[in-house]
Structures are given as structure tokens and as C-alpha cells.
Steps between C-alpha positions, in 0.01 A plus 500: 500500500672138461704460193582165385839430316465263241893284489621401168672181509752478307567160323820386366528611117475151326789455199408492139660299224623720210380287157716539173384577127420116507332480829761314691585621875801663492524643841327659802459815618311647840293735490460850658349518857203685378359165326543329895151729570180312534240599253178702559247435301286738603736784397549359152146477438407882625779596269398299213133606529601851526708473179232312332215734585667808392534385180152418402342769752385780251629838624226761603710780292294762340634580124414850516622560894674819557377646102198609556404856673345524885385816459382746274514872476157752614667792302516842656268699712469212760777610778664164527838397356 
């Protein structure tokens, strides 16, 4: 069996300015390594259409699961327990 390894390339973090109240630069600051990873779409749409189908999948819970009785009683005289 042949695995393939998949290498991340990891691009160089790109700096951000930092905006005041009044939405003048006021500096710049780099950001962590983890935003240097490429993007895969394909793993943010599986996640968002699993998020979005839960929601608006109806569950197949039964109400009365687990109230109701499996089995009833034969009485005496029968020879079974």
C-alpha cells in the first residue's frame, strides 16, 4: 500500500496594520504562523455542510422510546418466568 504525504507549505505570515477608534493606521503587527497555511476549501465546505445539515435534519427520535412496555405478563400456570 503507497501512502502519499501531502506537504504544507508554509508561507510567510503577512503583517497587519492595527486601525484606531478613528480608523487611522497606527501600527503593524505579524501574525501567528498558523495564518502562513494555505487554505482548503474542500475542508471548510464538508465542515460547513455538516454544521448546516444538522441543524435542519429532523431527528428520527421516538417521543415515547424507552416508556412503553416490551412485554407483557401470561400470569401463572404457564412454567415460564
Amino acid at each position: 500500500m503507497v501512502f502519499k504525504i501531502r506537504t504544507l507549505i508554509l508561507e510567510e505570515p503577512p503583517e497587519v496594520p492595527i486601525y484606531d477608534a478613528k480608523g487611522e493606521v497606527v501600527g503593524k503587527v505579524k501574525l501567528p504562523p498558523l495564518f502562513g497555511f494555505p487554505l482548503r476549501k474542500d475542508i471548510i465546505r464538508r465542515a460547513f455542510h455538516s454544521a448546516h445539515t444538522a441543524r435542519i435534519q429532523p431527528k428520527g427520535r421516538d417521543p415515547l422510546a424507552g416508556k412503553r412496555r416490551c412485554g407483557e405478563s401470561w400470569g401463572i400456570g404457564y412454567g415460564v418466568a
